[in-house]
VMD Tcl script that builds the backbone (N, CA, C; Angstrom):
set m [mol new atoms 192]
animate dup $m
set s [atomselect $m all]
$s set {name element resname resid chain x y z} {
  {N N UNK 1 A 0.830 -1.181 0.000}
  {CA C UNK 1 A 0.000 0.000 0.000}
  {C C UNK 1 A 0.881 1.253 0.000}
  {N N UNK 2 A 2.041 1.236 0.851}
  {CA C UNK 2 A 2.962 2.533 0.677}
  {C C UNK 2 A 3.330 2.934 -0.265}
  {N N UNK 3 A 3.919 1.459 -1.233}
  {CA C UNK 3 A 4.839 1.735 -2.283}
  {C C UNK 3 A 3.503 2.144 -3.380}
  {N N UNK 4 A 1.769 1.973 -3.599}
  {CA C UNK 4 A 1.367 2.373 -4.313}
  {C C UNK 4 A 1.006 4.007 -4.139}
  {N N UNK 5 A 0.802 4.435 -2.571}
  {CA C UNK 5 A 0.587 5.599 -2.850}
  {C C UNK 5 A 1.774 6.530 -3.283}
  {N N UNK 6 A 2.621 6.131 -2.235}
  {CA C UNK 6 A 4.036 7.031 -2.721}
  {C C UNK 6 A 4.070 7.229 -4.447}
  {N N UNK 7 A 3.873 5.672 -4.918}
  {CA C UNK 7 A 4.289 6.101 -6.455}
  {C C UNK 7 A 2.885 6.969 -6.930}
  {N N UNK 8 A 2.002 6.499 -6.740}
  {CA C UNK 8 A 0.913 7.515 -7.551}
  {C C UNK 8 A 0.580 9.130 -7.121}
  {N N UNK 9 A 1.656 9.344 -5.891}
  {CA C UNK 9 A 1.766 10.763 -5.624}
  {C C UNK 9 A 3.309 11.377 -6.031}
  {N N UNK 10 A 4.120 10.871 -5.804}
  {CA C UNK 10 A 5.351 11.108 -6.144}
  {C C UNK 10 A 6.336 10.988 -7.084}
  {N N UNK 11 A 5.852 9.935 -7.547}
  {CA C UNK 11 A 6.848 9.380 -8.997}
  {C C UNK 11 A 5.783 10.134 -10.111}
  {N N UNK 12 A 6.474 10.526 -11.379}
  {CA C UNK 12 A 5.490 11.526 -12.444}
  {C C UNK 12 A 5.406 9.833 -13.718}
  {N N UNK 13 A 3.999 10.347 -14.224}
  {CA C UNK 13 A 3.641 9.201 -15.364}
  {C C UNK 13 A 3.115 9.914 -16.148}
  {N N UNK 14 A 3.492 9.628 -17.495}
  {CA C UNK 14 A 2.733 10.308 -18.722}
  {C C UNK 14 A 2.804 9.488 -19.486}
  {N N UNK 15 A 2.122 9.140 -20.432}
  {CA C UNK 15 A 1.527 9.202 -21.875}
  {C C UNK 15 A 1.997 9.730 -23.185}
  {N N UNK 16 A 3.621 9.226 -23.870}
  {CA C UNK 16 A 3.895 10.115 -24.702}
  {C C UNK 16 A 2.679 10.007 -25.667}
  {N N UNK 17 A 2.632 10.952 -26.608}
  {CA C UNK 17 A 1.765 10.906 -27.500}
  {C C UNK 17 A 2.425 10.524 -28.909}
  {N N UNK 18 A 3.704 10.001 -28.970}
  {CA C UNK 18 A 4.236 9.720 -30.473}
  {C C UNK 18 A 3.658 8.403 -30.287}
  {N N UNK 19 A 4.363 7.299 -29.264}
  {CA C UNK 19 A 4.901 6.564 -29.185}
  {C C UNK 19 A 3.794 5.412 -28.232}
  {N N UNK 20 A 2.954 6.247 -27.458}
  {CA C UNK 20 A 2.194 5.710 -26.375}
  {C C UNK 20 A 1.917 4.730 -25.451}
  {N N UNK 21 A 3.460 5.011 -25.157}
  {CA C UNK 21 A 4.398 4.197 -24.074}
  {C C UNK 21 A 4.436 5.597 -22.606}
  {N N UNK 22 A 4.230 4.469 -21.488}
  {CA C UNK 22 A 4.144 5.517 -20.712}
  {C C UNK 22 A 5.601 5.519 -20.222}
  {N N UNK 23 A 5.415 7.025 -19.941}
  {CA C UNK 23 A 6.847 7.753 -19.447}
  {C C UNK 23 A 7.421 7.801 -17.764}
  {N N UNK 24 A 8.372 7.961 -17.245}
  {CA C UNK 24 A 8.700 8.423 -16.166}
  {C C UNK 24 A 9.157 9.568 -15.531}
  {N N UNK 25 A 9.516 10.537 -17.076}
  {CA C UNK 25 A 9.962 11.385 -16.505}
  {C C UNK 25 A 9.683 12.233 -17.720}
  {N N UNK 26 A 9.275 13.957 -17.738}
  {CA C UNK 26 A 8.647 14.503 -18.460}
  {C C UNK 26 A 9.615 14.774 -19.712}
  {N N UNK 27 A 8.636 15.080 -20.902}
  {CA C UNK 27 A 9.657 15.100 -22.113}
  {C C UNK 27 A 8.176 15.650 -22.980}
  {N N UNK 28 A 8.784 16.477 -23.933}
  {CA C UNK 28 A 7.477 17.301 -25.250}
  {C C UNK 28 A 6.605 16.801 -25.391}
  {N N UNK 29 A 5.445 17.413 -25.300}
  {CA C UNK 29 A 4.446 16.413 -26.142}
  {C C UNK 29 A 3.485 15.558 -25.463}
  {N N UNK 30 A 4.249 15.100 -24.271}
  {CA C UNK 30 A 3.408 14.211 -23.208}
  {C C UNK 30 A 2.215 14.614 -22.432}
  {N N UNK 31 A 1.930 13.823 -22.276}
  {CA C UNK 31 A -0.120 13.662 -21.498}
  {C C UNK 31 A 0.240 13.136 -20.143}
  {N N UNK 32 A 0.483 14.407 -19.564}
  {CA C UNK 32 A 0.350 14.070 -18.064}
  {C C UNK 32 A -0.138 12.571 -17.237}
  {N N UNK 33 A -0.295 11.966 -16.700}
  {CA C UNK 33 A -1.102 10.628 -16.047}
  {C C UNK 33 A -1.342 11.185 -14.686}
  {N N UNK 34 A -0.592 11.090 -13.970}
  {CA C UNK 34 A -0.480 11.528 -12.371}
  {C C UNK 34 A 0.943 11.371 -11.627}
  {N N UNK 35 A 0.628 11.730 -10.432}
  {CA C UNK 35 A 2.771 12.446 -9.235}
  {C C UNK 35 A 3.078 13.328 -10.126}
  {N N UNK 36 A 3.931 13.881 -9.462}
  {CA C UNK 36 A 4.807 14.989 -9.213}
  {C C UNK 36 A 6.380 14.334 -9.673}
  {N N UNK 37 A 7.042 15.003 -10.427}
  {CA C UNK 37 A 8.289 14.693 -10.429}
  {C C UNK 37 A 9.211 14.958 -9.535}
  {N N UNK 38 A 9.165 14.054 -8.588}
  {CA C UNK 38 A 10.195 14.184 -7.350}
  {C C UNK 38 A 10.967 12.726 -7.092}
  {N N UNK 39 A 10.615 12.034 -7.476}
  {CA C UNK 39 A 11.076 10.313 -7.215}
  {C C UNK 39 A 10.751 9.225 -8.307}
  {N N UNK 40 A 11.459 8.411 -8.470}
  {CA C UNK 40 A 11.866 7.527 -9.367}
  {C C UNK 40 A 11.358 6.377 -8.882}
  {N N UNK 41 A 10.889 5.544 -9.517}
  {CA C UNK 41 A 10.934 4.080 -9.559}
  {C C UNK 41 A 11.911 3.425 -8.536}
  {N N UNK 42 A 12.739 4.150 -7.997}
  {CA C UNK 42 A 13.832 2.909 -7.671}
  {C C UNK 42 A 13.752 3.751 -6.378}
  {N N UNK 43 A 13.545 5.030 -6.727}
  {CA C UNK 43 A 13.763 5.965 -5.163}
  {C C UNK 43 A 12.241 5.181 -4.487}
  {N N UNK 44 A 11.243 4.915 -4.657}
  {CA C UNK 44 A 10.011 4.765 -4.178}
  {C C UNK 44 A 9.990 3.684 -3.720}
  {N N UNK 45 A 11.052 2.531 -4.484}
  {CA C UNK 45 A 10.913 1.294 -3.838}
  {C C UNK 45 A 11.769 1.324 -2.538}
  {N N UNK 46 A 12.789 2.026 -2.831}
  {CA C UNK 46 A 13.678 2.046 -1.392}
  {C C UNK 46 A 13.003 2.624 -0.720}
  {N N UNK 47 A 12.225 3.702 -0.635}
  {CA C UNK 47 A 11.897 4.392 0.435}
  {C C UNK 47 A 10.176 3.363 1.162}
  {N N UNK 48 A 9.891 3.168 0.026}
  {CA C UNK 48 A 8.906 2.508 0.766}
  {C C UNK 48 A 9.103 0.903 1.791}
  {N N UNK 49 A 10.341 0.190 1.000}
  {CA C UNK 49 A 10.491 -0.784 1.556}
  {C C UNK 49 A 11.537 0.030 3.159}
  {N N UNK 50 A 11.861 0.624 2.982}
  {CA C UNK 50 A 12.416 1.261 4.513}
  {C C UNK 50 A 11.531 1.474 5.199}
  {N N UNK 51 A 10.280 2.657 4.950}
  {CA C UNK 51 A 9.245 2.843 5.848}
  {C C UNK 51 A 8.575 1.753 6.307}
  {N N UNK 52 A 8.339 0.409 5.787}
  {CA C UNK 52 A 7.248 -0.624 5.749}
  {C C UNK 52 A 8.221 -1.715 7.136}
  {N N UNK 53 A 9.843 -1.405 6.850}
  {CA C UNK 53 A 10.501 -2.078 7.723}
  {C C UNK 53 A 10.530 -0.908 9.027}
  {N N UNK 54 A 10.842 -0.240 9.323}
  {CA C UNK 54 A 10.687 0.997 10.235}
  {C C UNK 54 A 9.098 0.689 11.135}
  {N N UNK 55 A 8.065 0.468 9.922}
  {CA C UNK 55 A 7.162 0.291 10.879}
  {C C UNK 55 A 6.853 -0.849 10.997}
  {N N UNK 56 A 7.095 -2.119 10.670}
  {CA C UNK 56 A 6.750 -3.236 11.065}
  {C C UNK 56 A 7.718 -3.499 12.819}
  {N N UNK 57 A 8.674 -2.811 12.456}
  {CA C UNK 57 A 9.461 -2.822 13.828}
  {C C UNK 57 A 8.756 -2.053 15.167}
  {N N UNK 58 A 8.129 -0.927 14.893}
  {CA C UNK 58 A 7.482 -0.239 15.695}
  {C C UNK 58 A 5.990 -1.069 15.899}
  {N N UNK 59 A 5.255 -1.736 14.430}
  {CA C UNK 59 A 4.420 -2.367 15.772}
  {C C UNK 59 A 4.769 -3.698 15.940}
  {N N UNK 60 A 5.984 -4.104 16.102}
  {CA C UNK 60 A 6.541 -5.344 16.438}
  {C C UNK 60 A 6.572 -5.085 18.288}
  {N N UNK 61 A 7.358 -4.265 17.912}
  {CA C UNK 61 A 7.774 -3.419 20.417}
  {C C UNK 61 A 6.143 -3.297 20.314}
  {N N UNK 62 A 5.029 -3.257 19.863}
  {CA C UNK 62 A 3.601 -2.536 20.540}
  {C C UNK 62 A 3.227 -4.022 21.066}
  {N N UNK 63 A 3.622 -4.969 20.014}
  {CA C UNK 63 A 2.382 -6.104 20.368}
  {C C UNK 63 A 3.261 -7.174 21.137}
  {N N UNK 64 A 4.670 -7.027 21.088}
  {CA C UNK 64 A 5.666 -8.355 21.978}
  {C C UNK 64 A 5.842 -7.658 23.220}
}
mol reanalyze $m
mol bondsrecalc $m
mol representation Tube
mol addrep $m
């Protein structure tokens, strides 16, 4: 669930219009999809698989 919102808020997707292959990162011509260009594919997986370990640890100490 992290790694989908992070990417559908943070990582940018478009629609070229030559080619209509979706994009990752903006370039002429393209049809917006949804995110913000701030993070990558690879940044989103790290960060999400960190947060998901960060908190599985925190409610690991709640419930042992």
């Amino acid at each position: 669930v992290i790694d989908s919102l992070m990417g559908a808020t943070l990582q940018y997707s478009a629609i070229d219009a030559k080619t209509g292959l979706v994009n990752s990162h903006p370039t002429p011509g393209d049809k917006h999809i949804t995110g913000m260009h701030l993070l990558n594919n690879h940044m989103v997986n790290y960060l999400s698989s960190l947060s998901t370990a960060l908190l599985t640890g925190l409610v690991g100490q709640f419930l042992f």
